[in-house]
N, CA, C and O atoms as a GROMACS GRO file, in nm:
protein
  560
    1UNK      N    1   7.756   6.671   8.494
    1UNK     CA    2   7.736   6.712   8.357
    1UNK      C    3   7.861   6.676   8.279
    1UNK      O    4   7.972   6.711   8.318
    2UNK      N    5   7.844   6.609   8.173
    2UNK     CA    6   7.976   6.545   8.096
    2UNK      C    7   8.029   6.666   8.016
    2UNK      O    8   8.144   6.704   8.038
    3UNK      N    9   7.967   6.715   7.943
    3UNK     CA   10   7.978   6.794   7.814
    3UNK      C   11   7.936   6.927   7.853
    3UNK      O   12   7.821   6.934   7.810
    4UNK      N   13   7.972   7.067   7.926
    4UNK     CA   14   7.853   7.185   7.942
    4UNK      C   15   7.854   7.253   7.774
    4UNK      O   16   7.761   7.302   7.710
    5UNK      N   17   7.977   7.237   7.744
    5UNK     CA   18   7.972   7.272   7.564
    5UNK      C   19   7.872   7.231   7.511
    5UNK      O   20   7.784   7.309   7.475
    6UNK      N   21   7.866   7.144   7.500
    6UNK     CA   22   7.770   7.033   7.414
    6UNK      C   23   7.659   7.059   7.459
    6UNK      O   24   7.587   7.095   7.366
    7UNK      N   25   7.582   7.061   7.597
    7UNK     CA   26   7.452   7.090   7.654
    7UNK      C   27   7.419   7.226   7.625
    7UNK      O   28   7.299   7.254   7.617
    8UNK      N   29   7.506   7.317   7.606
    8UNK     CA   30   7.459   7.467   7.586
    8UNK      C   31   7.392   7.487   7.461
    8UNK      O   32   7.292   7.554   7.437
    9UNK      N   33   7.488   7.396   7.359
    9UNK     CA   34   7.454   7.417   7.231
    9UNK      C   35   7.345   7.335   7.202
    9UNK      O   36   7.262   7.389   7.129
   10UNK      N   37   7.314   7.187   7.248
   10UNK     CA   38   7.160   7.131   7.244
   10UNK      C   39   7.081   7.180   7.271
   10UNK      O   40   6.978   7.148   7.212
   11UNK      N   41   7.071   7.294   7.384
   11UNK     CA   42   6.949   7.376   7.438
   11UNK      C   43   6.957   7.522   7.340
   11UNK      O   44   6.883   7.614   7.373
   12UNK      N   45   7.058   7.542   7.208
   12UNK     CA   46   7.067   7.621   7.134
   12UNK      C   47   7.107   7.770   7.216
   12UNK      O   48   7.037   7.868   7.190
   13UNK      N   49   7.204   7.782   7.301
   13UNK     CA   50   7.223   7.874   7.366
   13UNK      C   51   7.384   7.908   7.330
   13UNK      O   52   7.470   7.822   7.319
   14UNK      N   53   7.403   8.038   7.314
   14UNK     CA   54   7.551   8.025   7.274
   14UNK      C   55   7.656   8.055   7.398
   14UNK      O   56   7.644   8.137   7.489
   15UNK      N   57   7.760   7.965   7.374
   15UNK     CA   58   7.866   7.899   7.427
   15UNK      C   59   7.942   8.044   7.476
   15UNK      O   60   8.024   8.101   7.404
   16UNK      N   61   7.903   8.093   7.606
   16UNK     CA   62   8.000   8.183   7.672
   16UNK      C   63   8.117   8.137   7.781
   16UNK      O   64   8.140   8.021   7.812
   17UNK      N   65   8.188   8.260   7.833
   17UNK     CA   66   8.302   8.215   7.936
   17UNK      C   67   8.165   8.207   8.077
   17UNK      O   68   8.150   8.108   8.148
   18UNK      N   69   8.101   8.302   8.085
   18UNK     CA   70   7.990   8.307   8.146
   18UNK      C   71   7.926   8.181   8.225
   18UNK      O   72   7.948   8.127   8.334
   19UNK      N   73   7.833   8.161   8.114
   19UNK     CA   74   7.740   8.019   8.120
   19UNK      C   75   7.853   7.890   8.176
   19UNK      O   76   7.869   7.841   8.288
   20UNK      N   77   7.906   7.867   8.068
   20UNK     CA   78   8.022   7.778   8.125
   20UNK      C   79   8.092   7.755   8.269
   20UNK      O   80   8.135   7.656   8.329
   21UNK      N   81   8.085   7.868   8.292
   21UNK     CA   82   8.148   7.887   8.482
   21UNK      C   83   8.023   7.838   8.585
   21UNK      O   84   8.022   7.756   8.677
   22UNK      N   85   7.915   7.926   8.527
   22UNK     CA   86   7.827   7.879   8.613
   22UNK      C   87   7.807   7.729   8.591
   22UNK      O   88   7.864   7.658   8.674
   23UNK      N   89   7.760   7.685   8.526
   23UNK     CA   90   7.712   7.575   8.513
   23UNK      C   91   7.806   7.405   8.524
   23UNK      O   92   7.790   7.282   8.526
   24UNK      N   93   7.912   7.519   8.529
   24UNK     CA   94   8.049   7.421   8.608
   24UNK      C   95   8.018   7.423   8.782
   24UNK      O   96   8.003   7.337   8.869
   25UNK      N   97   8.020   7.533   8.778
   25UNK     CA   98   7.994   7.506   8.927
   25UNK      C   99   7.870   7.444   8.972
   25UNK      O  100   7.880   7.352   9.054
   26UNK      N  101   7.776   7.475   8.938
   26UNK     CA  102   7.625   7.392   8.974
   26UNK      C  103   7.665   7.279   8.972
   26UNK      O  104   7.642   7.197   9.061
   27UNK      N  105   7.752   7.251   8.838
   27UNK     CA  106   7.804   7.050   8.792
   27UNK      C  107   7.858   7.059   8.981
   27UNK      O  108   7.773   7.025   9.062
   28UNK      N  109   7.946   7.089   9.013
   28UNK     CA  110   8.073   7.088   9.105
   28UNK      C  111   8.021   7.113   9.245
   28UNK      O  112   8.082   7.078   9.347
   29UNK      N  113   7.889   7.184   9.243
   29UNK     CA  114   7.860   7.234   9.400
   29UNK      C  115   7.670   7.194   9.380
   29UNK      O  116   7.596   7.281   9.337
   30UNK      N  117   7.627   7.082   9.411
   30UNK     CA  118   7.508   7.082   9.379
   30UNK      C  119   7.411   7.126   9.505
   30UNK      O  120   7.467   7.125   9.615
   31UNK      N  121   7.279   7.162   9.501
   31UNK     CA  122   7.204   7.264   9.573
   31UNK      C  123   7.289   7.370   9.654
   31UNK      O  124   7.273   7.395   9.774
   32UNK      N  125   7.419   7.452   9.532
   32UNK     CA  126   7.458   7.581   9.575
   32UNK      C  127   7.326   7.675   9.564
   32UNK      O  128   7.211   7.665   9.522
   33UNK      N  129   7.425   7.788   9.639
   33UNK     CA  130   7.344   7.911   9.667
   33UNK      C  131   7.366   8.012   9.543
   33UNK      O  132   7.478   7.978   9.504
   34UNK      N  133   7.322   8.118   9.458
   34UNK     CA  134   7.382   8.203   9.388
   34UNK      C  135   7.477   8.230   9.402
   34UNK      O  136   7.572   8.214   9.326
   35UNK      N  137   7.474   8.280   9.506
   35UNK     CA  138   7.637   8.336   9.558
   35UNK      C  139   7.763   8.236   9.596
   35UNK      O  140   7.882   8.268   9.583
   36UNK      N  141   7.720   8.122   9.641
   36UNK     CA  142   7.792   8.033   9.650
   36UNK      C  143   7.872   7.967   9.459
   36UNK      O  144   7.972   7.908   9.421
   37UNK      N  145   7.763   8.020   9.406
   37UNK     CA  146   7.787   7.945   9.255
   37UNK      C  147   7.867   8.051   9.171
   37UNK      O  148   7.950   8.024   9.084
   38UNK      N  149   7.816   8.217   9.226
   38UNK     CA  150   7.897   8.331   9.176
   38UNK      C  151   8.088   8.314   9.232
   38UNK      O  152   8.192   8.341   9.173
   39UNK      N  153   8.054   8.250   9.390
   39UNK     CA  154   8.231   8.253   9.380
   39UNK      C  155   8.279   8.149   9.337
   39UNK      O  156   8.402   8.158   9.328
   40UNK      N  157   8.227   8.024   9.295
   40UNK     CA  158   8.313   7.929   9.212
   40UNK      C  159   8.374   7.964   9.049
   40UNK      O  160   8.479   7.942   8.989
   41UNK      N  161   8.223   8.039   9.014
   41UNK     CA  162   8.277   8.083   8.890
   41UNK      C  163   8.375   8.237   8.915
   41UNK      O  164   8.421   8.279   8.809
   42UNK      N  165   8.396   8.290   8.994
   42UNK     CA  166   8.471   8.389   9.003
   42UNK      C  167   8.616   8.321   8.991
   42UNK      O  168   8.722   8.375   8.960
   43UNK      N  169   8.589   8.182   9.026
   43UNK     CA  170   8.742   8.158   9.082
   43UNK      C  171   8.814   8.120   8.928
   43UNK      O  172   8.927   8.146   8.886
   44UNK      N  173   8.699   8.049   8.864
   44UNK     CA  174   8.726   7.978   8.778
   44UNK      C  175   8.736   8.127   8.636
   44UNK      O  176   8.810   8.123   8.538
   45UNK      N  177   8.692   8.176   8.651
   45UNK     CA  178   8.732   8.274   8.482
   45UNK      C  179   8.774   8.472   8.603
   45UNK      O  180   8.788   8.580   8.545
   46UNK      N  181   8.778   8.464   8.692
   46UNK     CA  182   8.791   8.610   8.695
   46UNK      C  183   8.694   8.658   8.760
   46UNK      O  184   8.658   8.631   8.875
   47UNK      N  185   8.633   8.765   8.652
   47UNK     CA  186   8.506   8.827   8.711
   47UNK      C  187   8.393   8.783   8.688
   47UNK      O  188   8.398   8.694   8.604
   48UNK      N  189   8.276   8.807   8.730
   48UNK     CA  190   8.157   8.801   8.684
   48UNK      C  191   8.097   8.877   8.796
   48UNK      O  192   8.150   8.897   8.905
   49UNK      N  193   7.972   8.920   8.754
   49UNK     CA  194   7.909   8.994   8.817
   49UNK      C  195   7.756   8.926   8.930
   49UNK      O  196   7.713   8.815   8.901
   50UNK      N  197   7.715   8.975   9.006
   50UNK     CA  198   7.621   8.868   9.055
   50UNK      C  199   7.530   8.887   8.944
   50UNK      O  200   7.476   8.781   8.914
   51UNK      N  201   7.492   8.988   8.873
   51UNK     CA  202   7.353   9.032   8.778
   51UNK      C  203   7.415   8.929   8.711
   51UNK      O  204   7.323   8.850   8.733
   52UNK      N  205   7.473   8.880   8.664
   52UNK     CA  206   7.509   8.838   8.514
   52UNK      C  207   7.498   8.666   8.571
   52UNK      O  208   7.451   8.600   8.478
   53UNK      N  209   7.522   8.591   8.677
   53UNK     CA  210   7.549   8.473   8.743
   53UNK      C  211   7.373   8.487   8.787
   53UNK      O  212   7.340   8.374   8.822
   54UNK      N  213   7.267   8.568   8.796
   54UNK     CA  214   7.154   8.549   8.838
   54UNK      C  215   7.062   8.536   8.679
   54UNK      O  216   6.956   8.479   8.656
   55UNK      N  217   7.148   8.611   8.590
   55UNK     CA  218   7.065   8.595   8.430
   55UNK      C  219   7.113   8.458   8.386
   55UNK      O  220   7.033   8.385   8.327
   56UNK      N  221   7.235   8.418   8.409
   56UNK     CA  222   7.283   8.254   8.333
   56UNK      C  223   7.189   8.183   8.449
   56UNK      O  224   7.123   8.097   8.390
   57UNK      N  225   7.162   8.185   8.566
   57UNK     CA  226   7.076   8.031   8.647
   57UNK      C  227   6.960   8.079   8.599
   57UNK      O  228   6.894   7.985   8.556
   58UNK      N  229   6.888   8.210   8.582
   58UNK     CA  230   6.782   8.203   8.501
   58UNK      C  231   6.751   8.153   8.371
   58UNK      O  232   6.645   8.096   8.344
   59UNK      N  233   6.837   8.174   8.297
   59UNK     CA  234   6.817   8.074   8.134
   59UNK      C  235   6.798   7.969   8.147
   59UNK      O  236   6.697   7.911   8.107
   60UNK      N  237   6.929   7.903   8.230
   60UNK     CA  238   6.972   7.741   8.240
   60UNK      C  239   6.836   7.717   8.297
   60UNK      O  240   6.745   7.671   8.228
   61UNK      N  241   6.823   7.749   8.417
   61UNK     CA  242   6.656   7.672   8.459
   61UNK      C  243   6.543   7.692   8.380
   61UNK      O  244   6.458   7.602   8.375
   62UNK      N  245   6.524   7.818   8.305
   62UNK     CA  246   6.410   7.820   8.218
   62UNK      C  247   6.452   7.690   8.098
   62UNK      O  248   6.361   7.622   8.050
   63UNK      N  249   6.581   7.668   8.061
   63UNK     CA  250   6.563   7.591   7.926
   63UNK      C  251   6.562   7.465   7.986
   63UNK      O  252   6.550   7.366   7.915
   64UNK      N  253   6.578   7.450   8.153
   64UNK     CA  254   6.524   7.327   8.176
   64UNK      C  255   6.664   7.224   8.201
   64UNK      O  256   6.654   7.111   8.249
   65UNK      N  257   6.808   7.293   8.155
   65UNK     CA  258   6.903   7.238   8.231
   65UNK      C  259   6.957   7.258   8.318
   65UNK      O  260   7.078   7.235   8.313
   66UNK      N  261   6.914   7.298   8.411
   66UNK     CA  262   6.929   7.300   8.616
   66UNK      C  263   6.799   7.325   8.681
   66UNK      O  264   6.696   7.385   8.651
   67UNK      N  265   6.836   7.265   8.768
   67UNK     CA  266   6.701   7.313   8.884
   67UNK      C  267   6.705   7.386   8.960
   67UNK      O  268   6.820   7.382   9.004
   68UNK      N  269   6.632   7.481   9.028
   68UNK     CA  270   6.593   7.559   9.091
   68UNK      C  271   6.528   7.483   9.198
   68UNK      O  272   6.443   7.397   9.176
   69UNK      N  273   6.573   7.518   9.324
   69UNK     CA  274   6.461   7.413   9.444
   69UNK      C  275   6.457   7.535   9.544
   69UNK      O  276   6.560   7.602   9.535
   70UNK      N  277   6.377   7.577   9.625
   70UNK     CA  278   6.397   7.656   9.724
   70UNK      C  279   6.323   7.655   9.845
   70UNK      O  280   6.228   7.730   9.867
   71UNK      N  281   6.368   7.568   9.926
   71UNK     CA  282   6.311   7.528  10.051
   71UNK      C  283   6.249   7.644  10.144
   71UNK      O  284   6.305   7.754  10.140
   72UNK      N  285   6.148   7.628  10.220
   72UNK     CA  286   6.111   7.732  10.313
   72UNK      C  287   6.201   7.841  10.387
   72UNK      O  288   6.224   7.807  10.503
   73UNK      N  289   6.244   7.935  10.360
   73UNK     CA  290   6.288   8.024  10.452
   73UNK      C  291   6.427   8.010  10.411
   73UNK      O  292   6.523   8.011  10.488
   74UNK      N  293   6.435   7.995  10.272
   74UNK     CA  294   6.610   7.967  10.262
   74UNK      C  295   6.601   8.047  10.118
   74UNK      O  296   6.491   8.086  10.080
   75UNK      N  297   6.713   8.070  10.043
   75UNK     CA  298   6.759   8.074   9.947
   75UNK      C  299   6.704   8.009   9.848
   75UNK      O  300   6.616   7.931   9.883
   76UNK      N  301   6.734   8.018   9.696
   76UNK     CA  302   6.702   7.897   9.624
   76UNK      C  303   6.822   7.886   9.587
   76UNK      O  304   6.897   7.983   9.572
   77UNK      N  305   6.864   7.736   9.563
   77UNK     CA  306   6.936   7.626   9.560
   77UNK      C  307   6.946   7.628   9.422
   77UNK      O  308   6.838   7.663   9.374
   78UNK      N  309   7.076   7.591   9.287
   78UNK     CA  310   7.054   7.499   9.207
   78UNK      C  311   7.127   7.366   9.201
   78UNK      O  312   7.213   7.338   9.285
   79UNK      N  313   7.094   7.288   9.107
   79UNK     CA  314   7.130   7.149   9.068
   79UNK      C  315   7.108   7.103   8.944
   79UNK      O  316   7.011   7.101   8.868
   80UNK      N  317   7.215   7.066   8.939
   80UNK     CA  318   7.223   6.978   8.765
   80UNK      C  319   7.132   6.858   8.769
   80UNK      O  320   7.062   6.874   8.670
   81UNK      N  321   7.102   6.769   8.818
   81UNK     CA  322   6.987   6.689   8.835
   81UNK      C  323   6.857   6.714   8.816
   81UNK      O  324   6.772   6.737   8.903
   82UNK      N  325   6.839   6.708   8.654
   82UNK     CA  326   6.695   6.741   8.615
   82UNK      C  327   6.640   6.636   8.575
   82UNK      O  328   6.715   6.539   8.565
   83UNK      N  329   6.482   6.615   8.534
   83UNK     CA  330   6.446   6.488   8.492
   83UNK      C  331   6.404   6.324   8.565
   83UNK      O  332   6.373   6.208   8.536
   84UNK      N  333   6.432   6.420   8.680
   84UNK     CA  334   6.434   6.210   8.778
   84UNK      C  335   6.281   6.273   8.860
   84UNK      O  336   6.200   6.181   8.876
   85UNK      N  337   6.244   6.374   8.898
   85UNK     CA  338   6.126   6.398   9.007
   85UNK      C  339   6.226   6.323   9.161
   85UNK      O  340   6.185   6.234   9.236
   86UNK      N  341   6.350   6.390   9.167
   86UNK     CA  342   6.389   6.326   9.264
   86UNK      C  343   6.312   6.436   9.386
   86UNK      O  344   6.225   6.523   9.372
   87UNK      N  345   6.389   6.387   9.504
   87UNK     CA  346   6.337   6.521   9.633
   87UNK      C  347   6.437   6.533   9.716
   87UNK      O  348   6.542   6.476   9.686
   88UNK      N  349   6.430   6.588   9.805
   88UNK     CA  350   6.560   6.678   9.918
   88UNK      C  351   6.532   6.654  10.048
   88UNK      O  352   6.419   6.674  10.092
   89UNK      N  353   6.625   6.610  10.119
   89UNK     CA  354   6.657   6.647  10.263
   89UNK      C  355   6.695   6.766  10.298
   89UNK      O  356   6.731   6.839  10.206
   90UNK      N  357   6.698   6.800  10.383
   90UNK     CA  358   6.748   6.964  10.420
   90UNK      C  359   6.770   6.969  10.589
   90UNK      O  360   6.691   6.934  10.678
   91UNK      N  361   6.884   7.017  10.598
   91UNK     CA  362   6.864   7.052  10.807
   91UNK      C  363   6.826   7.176  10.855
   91UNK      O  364   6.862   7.290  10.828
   92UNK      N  365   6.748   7.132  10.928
   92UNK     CA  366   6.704   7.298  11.003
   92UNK      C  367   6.793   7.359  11.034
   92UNK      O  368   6.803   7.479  11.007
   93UNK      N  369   6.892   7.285  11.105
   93UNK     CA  370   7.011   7.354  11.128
   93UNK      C  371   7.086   7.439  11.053
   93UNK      O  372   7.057   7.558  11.057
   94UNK      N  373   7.188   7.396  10.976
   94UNK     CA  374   7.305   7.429  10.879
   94UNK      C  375   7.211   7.435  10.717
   94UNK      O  376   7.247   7.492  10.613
   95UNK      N  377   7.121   7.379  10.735
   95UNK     CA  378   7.093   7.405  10.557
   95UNK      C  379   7.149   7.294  10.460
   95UNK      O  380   7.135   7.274  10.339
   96UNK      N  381   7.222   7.225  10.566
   96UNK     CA  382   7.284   7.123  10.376
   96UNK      C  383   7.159   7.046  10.378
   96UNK      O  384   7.079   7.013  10.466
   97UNK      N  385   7.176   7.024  10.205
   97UNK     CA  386   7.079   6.975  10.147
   97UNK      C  387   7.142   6.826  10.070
   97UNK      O  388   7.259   6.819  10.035
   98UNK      N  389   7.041   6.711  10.051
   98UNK     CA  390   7.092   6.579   9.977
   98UNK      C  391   6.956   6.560   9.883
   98UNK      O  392   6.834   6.579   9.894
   99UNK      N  393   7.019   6.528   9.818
   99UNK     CA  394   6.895   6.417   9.739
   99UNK      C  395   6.836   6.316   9.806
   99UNK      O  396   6.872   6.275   9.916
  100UNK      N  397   6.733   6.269   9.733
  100UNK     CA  398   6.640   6.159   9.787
  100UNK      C  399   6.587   6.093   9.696
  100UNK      O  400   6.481   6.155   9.692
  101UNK      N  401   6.575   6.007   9.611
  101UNK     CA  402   6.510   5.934   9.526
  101UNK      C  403   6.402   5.926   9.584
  101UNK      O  404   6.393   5.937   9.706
  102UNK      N  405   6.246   5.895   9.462
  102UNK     CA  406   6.135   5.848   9.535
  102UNK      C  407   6.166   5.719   9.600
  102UNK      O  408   6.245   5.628   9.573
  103UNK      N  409   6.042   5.745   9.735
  103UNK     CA  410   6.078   5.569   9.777
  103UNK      C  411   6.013   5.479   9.750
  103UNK      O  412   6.019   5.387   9.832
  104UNK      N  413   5.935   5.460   9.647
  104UNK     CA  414   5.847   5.380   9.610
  104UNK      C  415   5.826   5.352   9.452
  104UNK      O  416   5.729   5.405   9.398
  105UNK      N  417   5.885   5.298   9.403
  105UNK     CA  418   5.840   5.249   9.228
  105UNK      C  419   5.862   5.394   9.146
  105UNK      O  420   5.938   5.474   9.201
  106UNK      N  421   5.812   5.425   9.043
  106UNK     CA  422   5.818   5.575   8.950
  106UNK      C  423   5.713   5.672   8.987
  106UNK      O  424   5.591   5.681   8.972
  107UNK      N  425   5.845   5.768   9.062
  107UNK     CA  426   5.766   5.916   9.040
  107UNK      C  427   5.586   5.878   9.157
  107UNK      O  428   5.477   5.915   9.114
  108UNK      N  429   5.597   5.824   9.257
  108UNK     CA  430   5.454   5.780   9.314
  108UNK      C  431   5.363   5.884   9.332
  108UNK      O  432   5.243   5.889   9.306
  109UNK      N  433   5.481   6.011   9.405
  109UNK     CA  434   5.434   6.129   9.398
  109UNK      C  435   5.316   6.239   9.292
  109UNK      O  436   5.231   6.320   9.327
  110UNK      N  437   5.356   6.200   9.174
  110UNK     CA  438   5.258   6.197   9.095
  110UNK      C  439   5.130   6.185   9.096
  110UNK      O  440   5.053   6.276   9.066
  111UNK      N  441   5.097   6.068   9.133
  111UNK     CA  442   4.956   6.044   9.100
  111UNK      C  443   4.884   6.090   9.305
  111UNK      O  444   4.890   6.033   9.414
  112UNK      N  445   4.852   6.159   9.276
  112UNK     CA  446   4.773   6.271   9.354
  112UNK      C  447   4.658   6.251   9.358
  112UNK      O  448   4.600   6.236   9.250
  113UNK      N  449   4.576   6.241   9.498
  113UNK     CA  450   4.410   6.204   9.548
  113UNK      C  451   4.350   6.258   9.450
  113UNK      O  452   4.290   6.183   9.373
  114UNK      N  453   4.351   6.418   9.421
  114UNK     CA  454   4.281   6.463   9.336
  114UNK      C  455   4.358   6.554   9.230
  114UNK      O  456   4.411   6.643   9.296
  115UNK      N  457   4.388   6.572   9.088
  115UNK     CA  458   4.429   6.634   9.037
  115UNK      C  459   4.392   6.775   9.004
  115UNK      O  460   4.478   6.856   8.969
  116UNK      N  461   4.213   6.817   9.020
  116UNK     CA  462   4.152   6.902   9.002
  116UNK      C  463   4.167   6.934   8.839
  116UNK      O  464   4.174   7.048   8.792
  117UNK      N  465   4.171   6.835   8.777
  117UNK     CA  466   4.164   6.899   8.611
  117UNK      C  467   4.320   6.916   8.571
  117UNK      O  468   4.333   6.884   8.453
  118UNK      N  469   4.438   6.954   8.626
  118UNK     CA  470   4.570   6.966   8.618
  118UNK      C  471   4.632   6.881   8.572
  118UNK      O  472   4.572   6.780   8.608
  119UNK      N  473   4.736   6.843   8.500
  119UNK     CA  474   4.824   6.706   8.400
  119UNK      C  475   4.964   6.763   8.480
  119UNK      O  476   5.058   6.830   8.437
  120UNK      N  477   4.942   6.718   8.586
  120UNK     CA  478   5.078   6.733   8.669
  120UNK      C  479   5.224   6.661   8.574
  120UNK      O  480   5.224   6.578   8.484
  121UNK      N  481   5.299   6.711   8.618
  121UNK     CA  482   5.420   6.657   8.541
  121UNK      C  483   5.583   6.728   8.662
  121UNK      O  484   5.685   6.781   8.619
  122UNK      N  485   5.557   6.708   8.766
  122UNK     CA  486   5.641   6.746   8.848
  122UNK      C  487   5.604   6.721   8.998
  122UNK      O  488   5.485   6.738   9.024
  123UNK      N  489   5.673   6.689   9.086
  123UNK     CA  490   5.606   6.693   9.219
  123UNK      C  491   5.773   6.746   9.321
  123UNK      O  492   5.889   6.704   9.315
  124UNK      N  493   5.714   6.846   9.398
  124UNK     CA  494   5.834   6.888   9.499
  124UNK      C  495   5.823   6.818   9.618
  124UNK      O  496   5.706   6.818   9.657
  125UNK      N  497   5.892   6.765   9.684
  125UNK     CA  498   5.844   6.742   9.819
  125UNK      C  499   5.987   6.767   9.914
  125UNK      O  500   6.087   6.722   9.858
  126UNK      N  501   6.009   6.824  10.033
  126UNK     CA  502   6.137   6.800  10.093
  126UNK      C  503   6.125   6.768  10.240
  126UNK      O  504   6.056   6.816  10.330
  127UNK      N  505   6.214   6.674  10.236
  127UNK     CA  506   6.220   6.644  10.409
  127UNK      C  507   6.294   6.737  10.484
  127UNK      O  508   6.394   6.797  10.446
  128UNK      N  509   6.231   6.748  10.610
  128UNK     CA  510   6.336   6.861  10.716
  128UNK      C  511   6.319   6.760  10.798
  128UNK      O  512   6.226   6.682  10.816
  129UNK      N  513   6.466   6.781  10.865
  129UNK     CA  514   6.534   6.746  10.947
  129UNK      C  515   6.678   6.780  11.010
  129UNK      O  516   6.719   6.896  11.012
  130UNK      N  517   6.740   6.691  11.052
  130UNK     CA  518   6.845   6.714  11.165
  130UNK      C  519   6.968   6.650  11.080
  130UNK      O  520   6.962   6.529  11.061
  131UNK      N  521   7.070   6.717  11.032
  131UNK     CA  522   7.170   6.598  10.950
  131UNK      C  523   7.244   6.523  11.042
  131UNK      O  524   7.196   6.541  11.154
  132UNK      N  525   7.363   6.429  11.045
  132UNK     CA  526   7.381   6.367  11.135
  132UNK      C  527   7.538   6.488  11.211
  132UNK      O  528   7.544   6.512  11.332
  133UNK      N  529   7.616   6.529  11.134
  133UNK     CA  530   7.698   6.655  11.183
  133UNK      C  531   7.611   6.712  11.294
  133UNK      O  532   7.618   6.648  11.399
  134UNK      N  533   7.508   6.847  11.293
  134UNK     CA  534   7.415   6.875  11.375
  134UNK      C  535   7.378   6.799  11.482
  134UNK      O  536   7.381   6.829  11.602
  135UNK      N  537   7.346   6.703  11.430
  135UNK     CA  538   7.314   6.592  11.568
  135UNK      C  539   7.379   6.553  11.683
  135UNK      O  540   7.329   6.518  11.790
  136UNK      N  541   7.491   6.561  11.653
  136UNK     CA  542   7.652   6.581  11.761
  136UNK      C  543   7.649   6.676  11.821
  136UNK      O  544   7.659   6.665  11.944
  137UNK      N  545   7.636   6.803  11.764
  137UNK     CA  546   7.634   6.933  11.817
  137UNK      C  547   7.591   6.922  11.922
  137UNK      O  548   7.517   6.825  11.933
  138UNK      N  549   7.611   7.014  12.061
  138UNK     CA  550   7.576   6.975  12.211
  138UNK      C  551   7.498   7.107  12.238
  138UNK      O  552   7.537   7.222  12.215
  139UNK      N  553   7.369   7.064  12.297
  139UNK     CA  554   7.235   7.145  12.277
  139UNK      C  555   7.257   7.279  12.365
  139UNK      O  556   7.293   7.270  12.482
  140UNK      N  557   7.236   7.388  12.310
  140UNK     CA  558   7.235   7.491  12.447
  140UNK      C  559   7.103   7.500  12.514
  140UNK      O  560   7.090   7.571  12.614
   0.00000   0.00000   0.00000
């Protein structure tokens, strides 16, 4: 994120110490955890509260500047990467998560066998697997 000033105020939201922390950190730690995103911004202004770090990722994702992803049996994740229909790797193991571009031309995901009447405009999909760290790991 170049500007979080500038993005707060395009999405007409006013410019706190708050918002700013978080959304530094999302910039800085992408598919963090809440809490993972509550202690960056702790580090960065002081205090904040978790209530108050769970109401700023709620705005930001409702106005549509961060994402929310939340893989099976985990946490939800955010990320500054909105807008692409990208998708996620994830390890069963440890949990880190990567991006994935589609692999095929724009958004392929999209166009779906059957839509059932629906004007899709989003598609989730995530890979599980083994990252290559994990993979070293020596099996018990």
């Amino acid at each position: 994120m170049q500007d979080p000033e500038a993005t707060l105020r395009q999405y007409q939201l006013p410019v706190t110490a708050q918002r700013l922390a978080v959304l530094r950190a999302v910039s800085r730690h992408p598919h963090a955890t809440a809490d993972a995103v509550a202690e960056s911004a702790r580090e960065e202004i002081g205090t904040i509260s978790r209530q108050s770090v769970y109401n700023v990722l709620n705005v930001l994702t409702d106005k549509g500047i961060i994402r929310r992803i939340q893989p099976a049996d985990s946490p939800a994740r955010y990320e500054d990467r909105v807008g692409d229909n990208h998708h996620h790797l994830v390890c069963r193991s440890c949990g880190k998560t990567e991006d994935v571009c589609c692999a095929v031309g724009d958004a392929p995901c999209l166009t779906a066998h059957s839509h059932h009447g629906f004007k899709i405009d989003e598609a989730e999909v995530i890979y599980w697997g083994t990252c290559p760290a994990c993979q070293q790991k020596p099996r018990n």
